[in-house]
PyMOL Python script that loads the backbone (N, CA, C, O; Angstrom):
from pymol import cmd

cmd.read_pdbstr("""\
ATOM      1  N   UNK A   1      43.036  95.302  37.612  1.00  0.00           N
ATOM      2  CA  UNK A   1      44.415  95.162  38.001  1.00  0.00           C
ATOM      3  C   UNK A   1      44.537  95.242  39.520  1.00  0.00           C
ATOM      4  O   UNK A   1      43.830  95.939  40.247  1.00  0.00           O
ATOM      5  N   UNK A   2      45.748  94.255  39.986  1.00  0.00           N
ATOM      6  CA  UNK A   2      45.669  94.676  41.432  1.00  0.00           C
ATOM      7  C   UNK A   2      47.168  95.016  41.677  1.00  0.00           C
ATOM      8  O   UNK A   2      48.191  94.614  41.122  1.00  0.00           O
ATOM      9  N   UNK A   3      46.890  96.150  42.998  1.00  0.00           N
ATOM     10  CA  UNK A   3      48.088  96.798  42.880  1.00  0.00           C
ATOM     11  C   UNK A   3      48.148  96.870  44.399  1.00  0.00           C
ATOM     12  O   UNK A   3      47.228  96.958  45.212  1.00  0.00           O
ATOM     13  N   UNK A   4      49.903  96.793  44.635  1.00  0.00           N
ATOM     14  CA  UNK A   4      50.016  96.740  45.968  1.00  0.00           C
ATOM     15  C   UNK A   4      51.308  97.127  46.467  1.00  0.00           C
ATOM     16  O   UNK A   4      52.369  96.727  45.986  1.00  0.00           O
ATOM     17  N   UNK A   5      51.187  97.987  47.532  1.00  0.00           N
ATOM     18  CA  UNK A   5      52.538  98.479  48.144  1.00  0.00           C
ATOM     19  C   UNK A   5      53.216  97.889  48.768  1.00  0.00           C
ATOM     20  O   UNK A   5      52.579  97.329  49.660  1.00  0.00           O
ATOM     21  N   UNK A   6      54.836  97.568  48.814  1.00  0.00           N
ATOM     22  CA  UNK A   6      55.555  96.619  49.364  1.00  0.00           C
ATOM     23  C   UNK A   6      56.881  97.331  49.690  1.00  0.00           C
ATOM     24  O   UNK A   6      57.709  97.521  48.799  1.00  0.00           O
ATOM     25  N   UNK A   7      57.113  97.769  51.097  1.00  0.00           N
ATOM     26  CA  UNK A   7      58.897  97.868  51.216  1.00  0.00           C
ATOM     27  C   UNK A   7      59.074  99.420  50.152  1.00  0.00           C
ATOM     28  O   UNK A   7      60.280  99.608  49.997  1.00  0.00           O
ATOM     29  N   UNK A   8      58.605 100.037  49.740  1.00  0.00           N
ATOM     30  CA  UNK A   8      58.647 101.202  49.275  1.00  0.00           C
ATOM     31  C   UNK A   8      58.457 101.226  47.470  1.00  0.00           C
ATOM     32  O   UNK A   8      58.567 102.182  46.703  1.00  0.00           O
ATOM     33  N   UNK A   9      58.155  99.871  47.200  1.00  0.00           N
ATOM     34  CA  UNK A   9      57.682  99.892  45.973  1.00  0.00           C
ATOM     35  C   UNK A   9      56.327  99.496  45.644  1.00  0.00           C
ATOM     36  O   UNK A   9      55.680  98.975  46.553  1.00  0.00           O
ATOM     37  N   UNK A  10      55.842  99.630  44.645  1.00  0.00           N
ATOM     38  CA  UNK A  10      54.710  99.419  44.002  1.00  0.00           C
ATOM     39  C   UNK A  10      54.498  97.945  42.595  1.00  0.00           C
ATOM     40  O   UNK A  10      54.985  97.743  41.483  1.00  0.00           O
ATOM     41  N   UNK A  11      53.640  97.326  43.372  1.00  0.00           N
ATOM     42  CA  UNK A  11      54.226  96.066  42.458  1.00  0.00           C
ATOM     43  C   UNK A  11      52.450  95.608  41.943  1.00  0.00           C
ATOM     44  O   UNK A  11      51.483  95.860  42.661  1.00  0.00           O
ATOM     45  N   UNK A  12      52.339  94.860  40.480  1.00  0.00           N
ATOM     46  CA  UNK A  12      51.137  94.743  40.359  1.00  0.00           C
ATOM     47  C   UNK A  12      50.770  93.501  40.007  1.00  0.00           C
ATOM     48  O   UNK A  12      51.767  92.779  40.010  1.00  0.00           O
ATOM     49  N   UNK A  13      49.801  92.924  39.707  1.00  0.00           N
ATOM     50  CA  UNK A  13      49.625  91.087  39.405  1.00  0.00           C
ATOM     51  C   UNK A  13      49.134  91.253  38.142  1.00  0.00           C
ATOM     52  O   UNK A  13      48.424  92.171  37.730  1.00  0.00           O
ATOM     53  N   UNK A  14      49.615  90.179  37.477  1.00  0.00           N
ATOM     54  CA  UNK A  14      49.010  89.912  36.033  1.00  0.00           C
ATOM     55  C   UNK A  14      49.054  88.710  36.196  1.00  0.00           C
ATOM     56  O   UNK A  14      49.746  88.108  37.018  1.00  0.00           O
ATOM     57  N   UNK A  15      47.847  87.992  34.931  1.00  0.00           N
ATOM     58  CA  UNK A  15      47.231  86.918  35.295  1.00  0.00           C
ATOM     59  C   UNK A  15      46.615  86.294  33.965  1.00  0.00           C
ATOM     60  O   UNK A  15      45.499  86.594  33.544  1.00  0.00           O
ATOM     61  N   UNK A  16      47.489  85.379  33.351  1.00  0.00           N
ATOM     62  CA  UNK A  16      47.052  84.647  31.775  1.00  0.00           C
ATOM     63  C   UNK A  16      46.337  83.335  31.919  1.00  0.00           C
ATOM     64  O   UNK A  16      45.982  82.740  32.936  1.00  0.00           O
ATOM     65  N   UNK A  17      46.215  83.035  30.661  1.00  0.00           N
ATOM     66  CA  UNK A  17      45.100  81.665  30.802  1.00  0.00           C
ATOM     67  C   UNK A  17      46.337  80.335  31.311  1.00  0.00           C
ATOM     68  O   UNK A  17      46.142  79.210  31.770  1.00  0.00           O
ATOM     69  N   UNK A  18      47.753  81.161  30.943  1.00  0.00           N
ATOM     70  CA  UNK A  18      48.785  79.703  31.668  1.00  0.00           C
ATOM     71  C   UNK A  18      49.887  80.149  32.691  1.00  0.00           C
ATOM     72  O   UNK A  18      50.698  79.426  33.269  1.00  0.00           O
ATOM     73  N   UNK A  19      49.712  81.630  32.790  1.00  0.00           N
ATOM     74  CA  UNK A  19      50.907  81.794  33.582  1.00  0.00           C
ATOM     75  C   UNK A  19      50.135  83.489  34.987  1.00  0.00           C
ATOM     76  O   UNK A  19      49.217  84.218  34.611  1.00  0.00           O
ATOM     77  N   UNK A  20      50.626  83.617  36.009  1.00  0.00           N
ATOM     78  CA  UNK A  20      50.626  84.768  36.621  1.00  0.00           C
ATOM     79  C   UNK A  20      51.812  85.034  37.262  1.00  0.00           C
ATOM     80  O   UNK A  20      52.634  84.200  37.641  1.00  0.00           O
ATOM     81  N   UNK A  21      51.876  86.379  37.382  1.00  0.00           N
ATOM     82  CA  UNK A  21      53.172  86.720  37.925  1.00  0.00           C
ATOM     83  C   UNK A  21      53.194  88.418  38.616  1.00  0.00           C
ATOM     84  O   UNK A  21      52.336  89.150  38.122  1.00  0.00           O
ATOM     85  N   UNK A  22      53.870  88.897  39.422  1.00  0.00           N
ATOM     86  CA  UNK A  22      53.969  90.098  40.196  1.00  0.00           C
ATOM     87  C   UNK A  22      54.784  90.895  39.261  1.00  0.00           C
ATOM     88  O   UNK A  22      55.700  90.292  38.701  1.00  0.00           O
ATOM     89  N   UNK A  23      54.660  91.805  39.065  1.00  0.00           N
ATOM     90  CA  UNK A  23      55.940  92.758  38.301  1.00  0.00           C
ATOM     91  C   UNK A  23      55.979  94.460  39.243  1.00  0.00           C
ATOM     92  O   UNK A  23      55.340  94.955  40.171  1.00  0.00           O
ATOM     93  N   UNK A  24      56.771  94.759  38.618  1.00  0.00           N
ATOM     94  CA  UNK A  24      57.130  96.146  39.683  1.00  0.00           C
ATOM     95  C   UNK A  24      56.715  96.980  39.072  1.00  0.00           C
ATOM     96  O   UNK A  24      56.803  96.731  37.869  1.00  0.00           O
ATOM     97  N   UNK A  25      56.141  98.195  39.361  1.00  0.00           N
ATOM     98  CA  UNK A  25      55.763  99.232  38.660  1.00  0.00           C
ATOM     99  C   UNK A  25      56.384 100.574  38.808  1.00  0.00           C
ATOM    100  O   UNK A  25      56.762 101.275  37.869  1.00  0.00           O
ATOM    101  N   UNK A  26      56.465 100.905  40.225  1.00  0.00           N
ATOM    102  CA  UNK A  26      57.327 101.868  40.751  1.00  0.00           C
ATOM    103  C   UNK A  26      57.631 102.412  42.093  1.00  0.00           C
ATOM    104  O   UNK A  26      56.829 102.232  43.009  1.00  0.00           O
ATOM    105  N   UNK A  27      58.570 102.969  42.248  1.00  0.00           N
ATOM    106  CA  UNK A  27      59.262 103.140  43.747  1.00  0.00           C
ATOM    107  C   UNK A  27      60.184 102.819  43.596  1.00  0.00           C
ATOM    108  O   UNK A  27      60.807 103.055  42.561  1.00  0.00           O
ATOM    109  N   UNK A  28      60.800 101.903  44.936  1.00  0.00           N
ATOM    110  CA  UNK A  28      62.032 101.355  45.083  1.00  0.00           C
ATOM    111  C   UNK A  28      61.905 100.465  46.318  1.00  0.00           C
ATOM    112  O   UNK A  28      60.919 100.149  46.983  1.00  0.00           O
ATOM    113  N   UNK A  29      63.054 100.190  46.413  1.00  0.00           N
ATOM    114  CA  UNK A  29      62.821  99.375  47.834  1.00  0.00           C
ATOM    115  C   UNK A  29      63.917  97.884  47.788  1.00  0.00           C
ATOM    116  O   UNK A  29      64.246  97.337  46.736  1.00  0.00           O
ATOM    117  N   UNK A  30      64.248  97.536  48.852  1.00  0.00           N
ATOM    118  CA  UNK A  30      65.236  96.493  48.360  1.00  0.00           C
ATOM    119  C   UNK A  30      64.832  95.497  47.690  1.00  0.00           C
ATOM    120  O   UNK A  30      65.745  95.320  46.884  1.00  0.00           O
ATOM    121  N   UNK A  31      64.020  94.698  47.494  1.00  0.00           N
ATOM    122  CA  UNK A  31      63.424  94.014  46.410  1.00  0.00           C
ATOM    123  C   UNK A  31      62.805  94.206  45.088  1.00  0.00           C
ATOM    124  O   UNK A  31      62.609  93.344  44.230  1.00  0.00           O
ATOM    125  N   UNK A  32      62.426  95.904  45.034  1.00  0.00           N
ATOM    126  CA  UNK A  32      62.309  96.065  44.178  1.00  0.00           C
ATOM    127  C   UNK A  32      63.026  95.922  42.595  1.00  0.00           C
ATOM    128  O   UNK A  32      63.936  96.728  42.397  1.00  0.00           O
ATOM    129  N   UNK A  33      62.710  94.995  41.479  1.00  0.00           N
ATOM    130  CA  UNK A  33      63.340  94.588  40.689  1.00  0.00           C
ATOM    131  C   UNK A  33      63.617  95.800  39.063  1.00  0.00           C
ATOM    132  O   UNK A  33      64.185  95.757  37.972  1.00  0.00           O
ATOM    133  N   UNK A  34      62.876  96.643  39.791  1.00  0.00           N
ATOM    134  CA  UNK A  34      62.518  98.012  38.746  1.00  0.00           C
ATOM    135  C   UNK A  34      61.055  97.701  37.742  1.00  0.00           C
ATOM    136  O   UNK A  34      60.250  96.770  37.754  1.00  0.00           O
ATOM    137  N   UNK A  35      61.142  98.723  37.054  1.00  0.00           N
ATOM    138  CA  UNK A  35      59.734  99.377  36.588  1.00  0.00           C
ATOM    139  C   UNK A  35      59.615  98.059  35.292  1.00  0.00           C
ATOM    140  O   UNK A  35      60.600  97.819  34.593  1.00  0.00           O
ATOM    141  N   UNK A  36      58.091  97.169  35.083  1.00  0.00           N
ATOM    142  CA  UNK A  36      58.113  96.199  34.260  1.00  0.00           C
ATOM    143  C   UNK A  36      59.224  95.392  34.166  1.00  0.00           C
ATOM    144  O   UNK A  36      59.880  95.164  33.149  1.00  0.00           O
ATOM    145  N   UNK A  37      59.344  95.106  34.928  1.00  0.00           N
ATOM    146  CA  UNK A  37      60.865  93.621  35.443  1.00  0.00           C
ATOM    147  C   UNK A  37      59.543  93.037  36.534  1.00  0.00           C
ATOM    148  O   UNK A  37      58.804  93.741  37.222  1.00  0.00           O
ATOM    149  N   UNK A  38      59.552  91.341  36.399  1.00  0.00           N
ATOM    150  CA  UNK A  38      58.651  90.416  37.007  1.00  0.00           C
ATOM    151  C   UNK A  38      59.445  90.684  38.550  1.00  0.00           C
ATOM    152  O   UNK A  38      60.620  91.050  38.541  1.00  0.00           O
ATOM    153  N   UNK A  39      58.758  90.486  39.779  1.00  0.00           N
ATOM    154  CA  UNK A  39      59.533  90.772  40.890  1.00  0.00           C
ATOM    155  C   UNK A  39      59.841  89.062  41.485  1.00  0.00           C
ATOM    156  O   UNK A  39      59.261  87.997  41.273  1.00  0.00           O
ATOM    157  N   UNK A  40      61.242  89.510  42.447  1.00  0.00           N
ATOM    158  CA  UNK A  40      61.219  87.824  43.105  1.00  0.00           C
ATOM    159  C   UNK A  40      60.124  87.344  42.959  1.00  0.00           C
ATOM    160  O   UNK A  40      59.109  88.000  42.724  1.00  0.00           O
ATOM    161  N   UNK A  41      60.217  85.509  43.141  1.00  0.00           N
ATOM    162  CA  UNK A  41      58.947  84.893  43.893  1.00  0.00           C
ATOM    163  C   UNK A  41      59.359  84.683  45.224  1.00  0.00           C
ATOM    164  O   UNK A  41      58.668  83.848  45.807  1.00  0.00           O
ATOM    165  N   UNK A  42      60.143  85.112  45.793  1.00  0.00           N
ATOM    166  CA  UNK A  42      60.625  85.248  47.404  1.00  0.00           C
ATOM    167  C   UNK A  42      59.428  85.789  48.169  1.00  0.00           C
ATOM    168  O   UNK A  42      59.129  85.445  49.312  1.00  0.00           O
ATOM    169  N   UNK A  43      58.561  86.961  47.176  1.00  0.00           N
ATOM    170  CA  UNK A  43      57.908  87.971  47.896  1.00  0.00           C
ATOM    171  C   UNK A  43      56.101  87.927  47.503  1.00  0.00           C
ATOM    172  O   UNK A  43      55.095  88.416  48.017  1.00  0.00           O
ATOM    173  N   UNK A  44      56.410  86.994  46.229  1.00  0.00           N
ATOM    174  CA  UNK A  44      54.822  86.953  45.462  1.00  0.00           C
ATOM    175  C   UNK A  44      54.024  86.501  46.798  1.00  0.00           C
ATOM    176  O   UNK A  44      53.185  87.330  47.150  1.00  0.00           O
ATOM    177  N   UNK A  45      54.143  85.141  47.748  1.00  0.00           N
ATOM    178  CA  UNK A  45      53.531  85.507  48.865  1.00  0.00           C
ATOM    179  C   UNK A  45      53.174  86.190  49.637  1.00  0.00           C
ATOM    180  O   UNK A  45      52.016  86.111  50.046  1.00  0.00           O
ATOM    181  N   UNK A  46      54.070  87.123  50.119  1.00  0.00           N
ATOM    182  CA  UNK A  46      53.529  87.987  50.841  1.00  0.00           C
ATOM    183  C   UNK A  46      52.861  89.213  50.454  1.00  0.00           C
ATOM    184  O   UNK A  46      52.261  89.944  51.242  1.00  0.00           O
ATOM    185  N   UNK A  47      53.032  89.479  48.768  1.00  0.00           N
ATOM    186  CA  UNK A  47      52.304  90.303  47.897  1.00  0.00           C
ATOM    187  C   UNK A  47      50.707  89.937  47.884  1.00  0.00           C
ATOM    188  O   UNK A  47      49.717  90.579  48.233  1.00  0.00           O
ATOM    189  N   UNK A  48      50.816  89.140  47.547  1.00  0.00           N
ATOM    190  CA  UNK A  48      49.599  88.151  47.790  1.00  0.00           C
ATOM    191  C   UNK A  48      48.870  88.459  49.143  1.00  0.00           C
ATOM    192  O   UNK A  48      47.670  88.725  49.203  1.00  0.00           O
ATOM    193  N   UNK A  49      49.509  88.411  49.964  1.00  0.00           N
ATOM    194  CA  UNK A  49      48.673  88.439  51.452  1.00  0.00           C
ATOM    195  C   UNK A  49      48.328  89.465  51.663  1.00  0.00           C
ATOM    196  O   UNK A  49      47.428  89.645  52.484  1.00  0.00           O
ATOM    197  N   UNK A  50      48.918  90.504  50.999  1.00  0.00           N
ATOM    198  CA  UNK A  50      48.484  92.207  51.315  1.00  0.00           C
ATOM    199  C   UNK A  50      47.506  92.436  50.378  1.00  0.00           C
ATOM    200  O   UNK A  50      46.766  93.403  50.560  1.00  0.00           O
ATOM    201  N   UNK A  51      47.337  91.664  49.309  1.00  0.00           N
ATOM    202  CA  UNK A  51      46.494  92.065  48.319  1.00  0.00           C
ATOM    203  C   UNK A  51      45.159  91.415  49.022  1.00  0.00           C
ATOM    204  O   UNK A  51      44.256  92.242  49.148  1.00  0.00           O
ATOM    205  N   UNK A  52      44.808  89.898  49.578  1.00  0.00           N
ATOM    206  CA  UNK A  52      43.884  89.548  50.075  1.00  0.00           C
ATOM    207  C   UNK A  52      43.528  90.659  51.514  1.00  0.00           C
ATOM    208  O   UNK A  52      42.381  90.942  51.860  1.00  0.00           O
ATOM    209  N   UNK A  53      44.550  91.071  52.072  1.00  0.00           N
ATOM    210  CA  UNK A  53      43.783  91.768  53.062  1.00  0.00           C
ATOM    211  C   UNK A  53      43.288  93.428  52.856  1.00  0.00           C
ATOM    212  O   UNK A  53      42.574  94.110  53.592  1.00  0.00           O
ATOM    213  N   UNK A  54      43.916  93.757  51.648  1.00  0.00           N
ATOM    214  CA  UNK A  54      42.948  94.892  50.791  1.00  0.00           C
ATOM    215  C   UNK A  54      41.791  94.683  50.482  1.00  0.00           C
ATOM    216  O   UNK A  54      41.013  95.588  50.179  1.00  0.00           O
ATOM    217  N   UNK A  55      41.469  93.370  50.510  1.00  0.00           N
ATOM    218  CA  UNK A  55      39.773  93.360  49.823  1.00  0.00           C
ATOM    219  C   UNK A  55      39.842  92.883  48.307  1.00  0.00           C
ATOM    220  O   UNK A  55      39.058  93.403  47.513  1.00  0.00           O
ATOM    221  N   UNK A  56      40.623  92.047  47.926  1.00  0.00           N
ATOM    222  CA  UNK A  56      40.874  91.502  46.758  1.00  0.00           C
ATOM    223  C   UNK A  56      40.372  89.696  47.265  1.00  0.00           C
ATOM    224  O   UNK A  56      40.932  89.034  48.139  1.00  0.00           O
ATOM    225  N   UNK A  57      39.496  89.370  46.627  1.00  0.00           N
ATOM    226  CA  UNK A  57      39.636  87.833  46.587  1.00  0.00           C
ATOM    227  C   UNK A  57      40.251  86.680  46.736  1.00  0.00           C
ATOM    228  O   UNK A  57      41.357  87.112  46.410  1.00  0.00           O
ATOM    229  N   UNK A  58      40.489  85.339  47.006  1.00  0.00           N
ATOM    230  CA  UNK A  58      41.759  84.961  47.010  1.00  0.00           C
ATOM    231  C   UNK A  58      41.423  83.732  45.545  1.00  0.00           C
ATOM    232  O   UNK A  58      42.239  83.007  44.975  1.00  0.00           O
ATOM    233  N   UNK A  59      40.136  83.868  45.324  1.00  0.00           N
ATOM    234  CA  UNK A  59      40.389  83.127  44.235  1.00  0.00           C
ATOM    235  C   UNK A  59      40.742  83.717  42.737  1.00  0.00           C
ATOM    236  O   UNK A  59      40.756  83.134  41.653  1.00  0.00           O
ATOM    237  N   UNK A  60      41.002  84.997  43.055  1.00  0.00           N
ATOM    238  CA  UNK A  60      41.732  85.583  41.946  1.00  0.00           C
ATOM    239  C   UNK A  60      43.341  85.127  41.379  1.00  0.00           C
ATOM    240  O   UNK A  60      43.904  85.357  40.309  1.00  0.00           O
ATOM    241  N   UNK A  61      43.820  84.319  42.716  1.00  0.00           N
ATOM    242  CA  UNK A  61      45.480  83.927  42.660  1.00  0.00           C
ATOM    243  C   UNK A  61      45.159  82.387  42.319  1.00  0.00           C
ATOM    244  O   UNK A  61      46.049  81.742  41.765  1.00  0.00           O
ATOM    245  N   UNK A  62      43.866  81.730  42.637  1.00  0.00           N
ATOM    246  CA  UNK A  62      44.036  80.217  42.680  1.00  0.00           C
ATOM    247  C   UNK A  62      43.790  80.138  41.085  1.00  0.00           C
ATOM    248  O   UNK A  62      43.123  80.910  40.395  1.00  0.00           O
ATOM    249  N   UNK A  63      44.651  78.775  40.617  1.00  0.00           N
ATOM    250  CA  UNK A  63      44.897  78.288  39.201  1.00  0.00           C
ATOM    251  C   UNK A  63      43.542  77.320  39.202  1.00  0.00           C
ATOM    252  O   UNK A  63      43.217  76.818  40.278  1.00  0.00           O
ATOM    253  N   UNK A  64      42.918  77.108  38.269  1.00  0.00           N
ATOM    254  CA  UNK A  64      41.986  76.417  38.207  1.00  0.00           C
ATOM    255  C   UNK A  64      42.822  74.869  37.070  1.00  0.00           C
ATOM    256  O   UNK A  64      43.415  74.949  35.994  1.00  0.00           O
ATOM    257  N   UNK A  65      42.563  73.888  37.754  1.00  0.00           N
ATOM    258  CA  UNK A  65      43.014  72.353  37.825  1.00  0.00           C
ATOM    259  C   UNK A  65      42.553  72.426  36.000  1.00  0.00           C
ATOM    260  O   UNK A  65      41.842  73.261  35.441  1.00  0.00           O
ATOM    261  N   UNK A  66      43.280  71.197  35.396  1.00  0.00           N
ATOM    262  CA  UNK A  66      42.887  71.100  33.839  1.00  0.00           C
ATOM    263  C   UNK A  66      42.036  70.115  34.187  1.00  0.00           C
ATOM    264  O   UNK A  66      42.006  69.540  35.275  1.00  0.00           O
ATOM    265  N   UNK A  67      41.118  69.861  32.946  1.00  0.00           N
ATOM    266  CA  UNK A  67      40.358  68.773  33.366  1.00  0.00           C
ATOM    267  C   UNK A  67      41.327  67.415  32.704  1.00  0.00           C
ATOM    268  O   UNK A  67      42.046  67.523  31.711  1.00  0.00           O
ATOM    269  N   UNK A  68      41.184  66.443  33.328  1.00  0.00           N
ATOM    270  CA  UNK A  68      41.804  65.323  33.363  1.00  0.00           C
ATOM    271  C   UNK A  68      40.795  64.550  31.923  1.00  0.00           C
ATOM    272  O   UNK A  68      39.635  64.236  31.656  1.00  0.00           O
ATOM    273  N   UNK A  69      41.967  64.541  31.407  1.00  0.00           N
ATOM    274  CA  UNK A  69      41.655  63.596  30.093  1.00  0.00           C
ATOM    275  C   UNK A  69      41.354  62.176  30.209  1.00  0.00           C
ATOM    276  O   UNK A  69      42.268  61.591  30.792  1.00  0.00           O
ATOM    277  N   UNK A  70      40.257  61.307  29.809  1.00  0.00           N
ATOM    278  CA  UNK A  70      39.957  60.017  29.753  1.00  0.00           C
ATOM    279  C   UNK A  70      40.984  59.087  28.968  1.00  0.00           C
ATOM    280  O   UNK A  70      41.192  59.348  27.783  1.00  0.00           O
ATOM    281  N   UNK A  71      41.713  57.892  29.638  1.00  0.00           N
ATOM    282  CA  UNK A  71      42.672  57.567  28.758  1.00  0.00           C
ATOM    283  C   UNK A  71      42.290  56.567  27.594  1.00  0.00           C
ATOM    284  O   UNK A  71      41.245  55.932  27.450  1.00  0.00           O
ATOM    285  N   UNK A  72      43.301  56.596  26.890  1.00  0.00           N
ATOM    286  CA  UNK A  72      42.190  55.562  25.599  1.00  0.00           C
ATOM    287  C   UNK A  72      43.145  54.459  25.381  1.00  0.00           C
ATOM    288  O   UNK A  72      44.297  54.663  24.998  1.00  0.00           O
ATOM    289  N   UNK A  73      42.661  53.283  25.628  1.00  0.00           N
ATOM    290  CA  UNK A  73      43.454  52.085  25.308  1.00  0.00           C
ATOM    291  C   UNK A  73      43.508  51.629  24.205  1.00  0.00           C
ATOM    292  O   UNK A  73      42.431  51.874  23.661  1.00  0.00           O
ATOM    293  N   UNK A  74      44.231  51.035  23.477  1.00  0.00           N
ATOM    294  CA  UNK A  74      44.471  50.419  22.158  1.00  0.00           C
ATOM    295  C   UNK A  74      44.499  48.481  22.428  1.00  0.00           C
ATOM    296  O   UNK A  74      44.973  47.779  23.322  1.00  0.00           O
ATOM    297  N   UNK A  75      43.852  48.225  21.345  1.00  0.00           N
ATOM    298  CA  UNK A  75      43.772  47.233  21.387  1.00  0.00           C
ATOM    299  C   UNK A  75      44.720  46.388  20.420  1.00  0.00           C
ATOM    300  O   UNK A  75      44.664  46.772  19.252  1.00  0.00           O
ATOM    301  N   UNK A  76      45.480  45.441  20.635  1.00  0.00           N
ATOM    302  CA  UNK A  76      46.857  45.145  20.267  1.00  0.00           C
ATOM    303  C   UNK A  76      46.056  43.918  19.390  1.00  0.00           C
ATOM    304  O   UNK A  76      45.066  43.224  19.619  1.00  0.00           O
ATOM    305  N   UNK A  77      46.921  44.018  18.384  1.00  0.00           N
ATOM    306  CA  UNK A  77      46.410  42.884  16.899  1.00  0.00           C
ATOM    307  C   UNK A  77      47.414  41.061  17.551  1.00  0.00           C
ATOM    308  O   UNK A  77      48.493  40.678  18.003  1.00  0.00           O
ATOM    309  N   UNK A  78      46.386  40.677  17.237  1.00  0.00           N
ATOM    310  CA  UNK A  78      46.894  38.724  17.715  1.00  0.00           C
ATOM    311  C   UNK A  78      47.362  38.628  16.469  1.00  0.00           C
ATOM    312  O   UNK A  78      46.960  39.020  15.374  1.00  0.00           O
ATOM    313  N   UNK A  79      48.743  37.737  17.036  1.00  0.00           N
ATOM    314  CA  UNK A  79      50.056  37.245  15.931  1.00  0.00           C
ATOM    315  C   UNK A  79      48.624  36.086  15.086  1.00  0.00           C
ATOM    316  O   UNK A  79      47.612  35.626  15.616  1.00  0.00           O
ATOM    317  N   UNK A  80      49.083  35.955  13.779  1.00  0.00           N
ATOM    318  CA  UNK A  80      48.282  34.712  13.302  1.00  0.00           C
ATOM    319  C   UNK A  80      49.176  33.264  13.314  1.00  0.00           C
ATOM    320  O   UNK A  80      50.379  33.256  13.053  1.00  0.00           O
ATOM    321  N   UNK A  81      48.451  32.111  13.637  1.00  0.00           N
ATOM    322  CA  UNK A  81      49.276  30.839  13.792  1.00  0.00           C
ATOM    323  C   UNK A  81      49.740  30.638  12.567  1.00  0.00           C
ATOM    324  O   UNK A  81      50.136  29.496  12.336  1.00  0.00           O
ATOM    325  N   UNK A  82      49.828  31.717  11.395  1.00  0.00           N
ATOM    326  CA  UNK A  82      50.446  30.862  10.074  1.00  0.00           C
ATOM    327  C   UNK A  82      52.021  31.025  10.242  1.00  0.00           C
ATOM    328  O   UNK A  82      52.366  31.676  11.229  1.00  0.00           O
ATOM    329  N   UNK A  83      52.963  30.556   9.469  1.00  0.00           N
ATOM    330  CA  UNK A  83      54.141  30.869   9.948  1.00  0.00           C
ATOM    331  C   UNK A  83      54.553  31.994   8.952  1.00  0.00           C
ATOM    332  O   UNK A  83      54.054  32.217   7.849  1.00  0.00           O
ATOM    333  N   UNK A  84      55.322  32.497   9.423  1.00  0.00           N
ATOM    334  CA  UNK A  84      55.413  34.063   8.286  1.00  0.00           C
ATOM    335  C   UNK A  84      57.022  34.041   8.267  1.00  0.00           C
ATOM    336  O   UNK A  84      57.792  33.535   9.082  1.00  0.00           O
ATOM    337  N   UNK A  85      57.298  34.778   7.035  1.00  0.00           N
ATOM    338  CA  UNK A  85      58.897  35.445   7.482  1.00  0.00           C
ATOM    339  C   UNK A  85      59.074  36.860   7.197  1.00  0.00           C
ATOM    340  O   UNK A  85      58.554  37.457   6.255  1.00  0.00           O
ATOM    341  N   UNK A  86      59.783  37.314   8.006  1.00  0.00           N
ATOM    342  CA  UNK A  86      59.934  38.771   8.403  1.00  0.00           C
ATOM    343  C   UNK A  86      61.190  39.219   7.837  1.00  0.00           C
ATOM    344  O   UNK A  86      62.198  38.778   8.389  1.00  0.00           O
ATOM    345  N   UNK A  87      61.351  40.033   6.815  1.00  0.00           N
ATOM    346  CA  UNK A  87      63.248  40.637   6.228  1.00  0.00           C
ATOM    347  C   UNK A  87      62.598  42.408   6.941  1.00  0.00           C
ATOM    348  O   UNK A  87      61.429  42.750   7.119  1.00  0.00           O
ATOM    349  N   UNK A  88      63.573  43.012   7.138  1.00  0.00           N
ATOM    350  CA  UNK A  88      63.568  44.160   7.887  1.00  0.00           C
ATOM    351  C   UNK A  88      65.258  44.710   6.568  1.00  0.00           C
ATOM    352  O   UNK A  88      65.824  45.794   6.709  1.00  0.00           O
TER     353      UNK A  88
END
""", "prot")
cmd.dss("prot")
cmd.show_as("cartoon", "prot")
cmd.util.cbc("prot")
cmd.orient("prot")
């Protein structure tokens, strides 16, 4: 877990296979959003920057890209020259 002091609160990062986000843990402080409430993203930057200059990684915040799917074309059926009739 990474945890980091901000403005008189205490705020921490969590980090899923689709989403990350800052939440507050405790203190106060004018941004502080209270205890397990996600905090602004006004501030996730600069949360962020205090956490890299603690000695935290920065590829702990970077999202890793999906891999790009190969597209698959379909191949479209030729009208036949017979004459047909169509009721719908």
């Amino acid at each position: 877990m990474i945890d980091v002091f901000f403005e008189g609160g205490k705020y921490r990062f969590h980090k899923t296979q689709n989403d990350k986000y800052w939440t507050g843990v405790s203190g106060g402080g004018h941004f502080f959003p209270g205890a397990n409430c996600v905090a602004p993203r006004g501030i996730w930057q600069i949360l962020q920057k205090k956490a890299v200059e603690s000695g935290v990684s920065r590829e702990v915040f970077i999202t890793k890209e999906p891999e790009k799917k190969k597209a698959v074309t379909s191949v479209s059926k030729k009208k036949s020259k017979k004459p047909s009739i169509s009721i719908f």
